[in-house]
N, C-alpha and C positions, 0 to 999 in steps of 0.2 A: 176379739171385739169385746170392750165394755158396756158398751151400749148405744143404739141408734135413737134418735128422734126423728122422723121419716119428714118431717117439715116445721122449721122455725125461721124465727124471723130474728133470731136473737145471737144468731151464730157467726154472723158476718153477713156483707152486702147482699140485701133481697131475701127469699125465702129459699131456703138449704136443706139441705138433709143432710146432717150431722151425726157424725161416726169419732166416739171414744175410743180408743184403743185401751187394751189393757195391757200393763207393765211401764215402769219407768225406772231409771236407775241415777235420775236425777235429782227427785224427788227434794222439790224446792221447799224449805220451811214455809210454813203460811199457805202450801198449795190448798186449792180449792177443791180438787178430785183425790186428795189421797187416797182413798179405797180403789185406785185404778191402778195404786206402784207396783204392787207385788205382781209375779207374772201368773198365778192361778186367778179364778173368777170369771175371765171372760167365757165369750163362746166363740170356737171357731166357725169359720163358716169362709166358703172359697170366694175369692176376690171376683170371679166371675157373677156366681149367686146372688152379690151382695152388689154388684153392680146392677142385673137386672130390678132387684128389689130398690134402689135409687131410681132408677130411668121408668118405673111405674107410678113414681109418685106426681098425677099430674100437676103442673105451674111453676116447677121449681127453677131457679135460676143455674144452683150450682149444688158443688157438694163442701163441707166444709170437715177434715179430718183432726182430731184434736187428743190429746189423753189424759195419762199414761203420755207414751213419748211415742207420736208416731214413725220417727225415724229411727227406731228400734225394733219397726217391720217395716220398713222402706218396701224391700221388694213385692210383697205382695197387697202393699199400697200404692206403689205406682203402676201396677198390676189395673186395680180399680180405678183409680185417676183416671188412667191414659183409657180406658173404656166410657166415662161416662163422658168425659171431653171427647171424646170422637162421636158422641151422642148431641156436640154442643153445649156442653154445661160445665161450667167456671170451674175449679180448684182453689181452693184456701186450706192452706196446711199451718199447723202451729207447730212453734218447737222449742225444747226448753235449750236443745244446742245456740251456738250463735252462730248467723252465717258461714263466718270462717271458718270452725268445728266441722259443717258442714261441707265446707266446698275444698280443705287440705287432706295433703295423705293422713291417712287413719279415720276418717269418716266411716258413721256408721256403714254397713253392707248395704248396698241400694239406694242410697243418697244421693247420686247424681241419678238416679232413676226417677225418685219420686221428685225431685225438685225439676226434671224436663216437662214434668207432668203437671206442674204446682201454676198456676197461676197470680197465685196471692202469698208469699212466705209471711208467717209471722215467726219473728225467730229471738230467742233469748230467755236466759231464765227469770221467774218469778221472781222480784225481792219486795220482799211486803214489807222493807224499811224505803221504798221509793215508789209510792201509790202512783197511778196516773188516772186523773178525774178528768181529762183533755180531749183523749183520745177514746173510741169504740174500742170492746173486746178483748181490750190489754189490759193488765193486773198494774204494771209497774214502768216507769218513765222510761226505764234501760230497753225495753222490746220495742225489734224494728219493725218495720213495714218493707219488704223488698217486693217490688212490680216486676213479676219475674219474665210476663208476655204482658202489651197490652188490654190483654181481656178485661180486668177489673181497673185497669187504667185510671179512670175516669174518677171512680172513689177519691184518688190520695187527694184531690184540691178538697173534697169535703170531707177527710178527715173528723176536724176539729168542730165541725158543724151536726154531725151523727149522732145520735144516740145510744147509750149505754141501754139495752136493754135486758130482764128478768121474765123469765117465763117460770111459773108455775102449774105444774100437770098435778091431778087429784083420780088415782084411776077407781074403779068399780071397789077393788079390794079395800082402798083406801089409804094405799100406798102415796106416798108426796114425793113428786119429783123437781128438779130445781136445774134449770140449764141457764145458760147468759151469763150477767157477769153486773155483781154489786161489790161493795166494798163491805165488809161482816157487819160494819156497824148501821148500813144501810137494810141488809138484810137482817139485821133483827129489829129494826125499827117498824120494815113493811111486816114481820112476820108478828108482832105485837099488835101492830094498827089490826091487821086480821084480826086479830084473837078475838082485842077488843070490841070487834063491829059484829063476832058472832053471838 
């Protein structure tokens, strides 16, 4: 694991708890998490553990899985998946594969595991020469939306209605964290308006 936020609003539909994975071997120019490619930095922690630690955060709608390349530990993300949905709560997985990648021989190990478990696929990689400013949560016009169950169903007519939202964390230490999803030149415009207003 890269890192969790135990409840946002900025991760996909409703309020989430959101799990970075760490490693990628995709690693899309222009990515937004680079410090998540390489396979050191994370922490392990068992898919069980980190399931109870989601299903204590109370209000949350769902979980939402992200990286680093989540289907490059498939197994013991559909591990979690398939625990907190049996708790009732949504799945939205990203991924820089594209469906097909996904669903032909040679898919990464556990692929058709965690996608039984996914409710929400976002699938494709990054291209920051094809922005999408239309859509929630997506970097780039090529990434799809596949409704893998019903559950999140209802989202795809308000797609294009949704907001792109940015959350910024300031903890005790004084460390700055930054989850959601602007376009760079959007984020340095809000991170200058700060400066400005301190």
């Amino acid at each position: 694991m890269g890192a969790v936020v135990d409840d946002t609003v900025a991760e996909g539909p409703g309020r989430r708890f959101a799990v970075w994975v760490q490693g990628c071997s995709i690693r899309c120019p222009g990515c937004f998490n680079p410090h998540l490619w390489g396979p050191h930095g994370g922490t392990d922690i068992d898919a069980g553990e980190l399931a109870a630690r989601a299903l204590a955060v109370p209000g949350i709608d769902g979980v939402t899985l992200l990286g680093g390349e989540p289907f490059e530990q498939a197994r013991p993300l559909a591990r979690f998946a398939s625990l907190v949905a049996a708790q009732g709560l949504s799945v939205m997985t990203f991924s820089g594969f594209t469906y097909r990648e996904l669903t032909a021989a040679g898919a990464p190990d556990g692929a058709a595991e965690l996608l039984c478990a996914t409710d929400l696929l976002v699938s494709g990689p990054y291209l920051a020469d094809r922005p999408d400013i239309g859509r929630p949560w997506v970097g780039s016009t090529n990434q799809e939306f596949h409704f893998l169950t019903d559950r999140l169903r209802h989202v795809e007519a308000e797609l294009t209605a949704l907001p792109d939202r940015i959350e910024v964390r300031v903890a005790a230490s004084g460390e700055v964290t930054v989850n959601g999803w602007a376009a760079t030149d959007q984020l340095d415009a809000l991170l200058a308006d700060d400066f400005r207003r301190s």
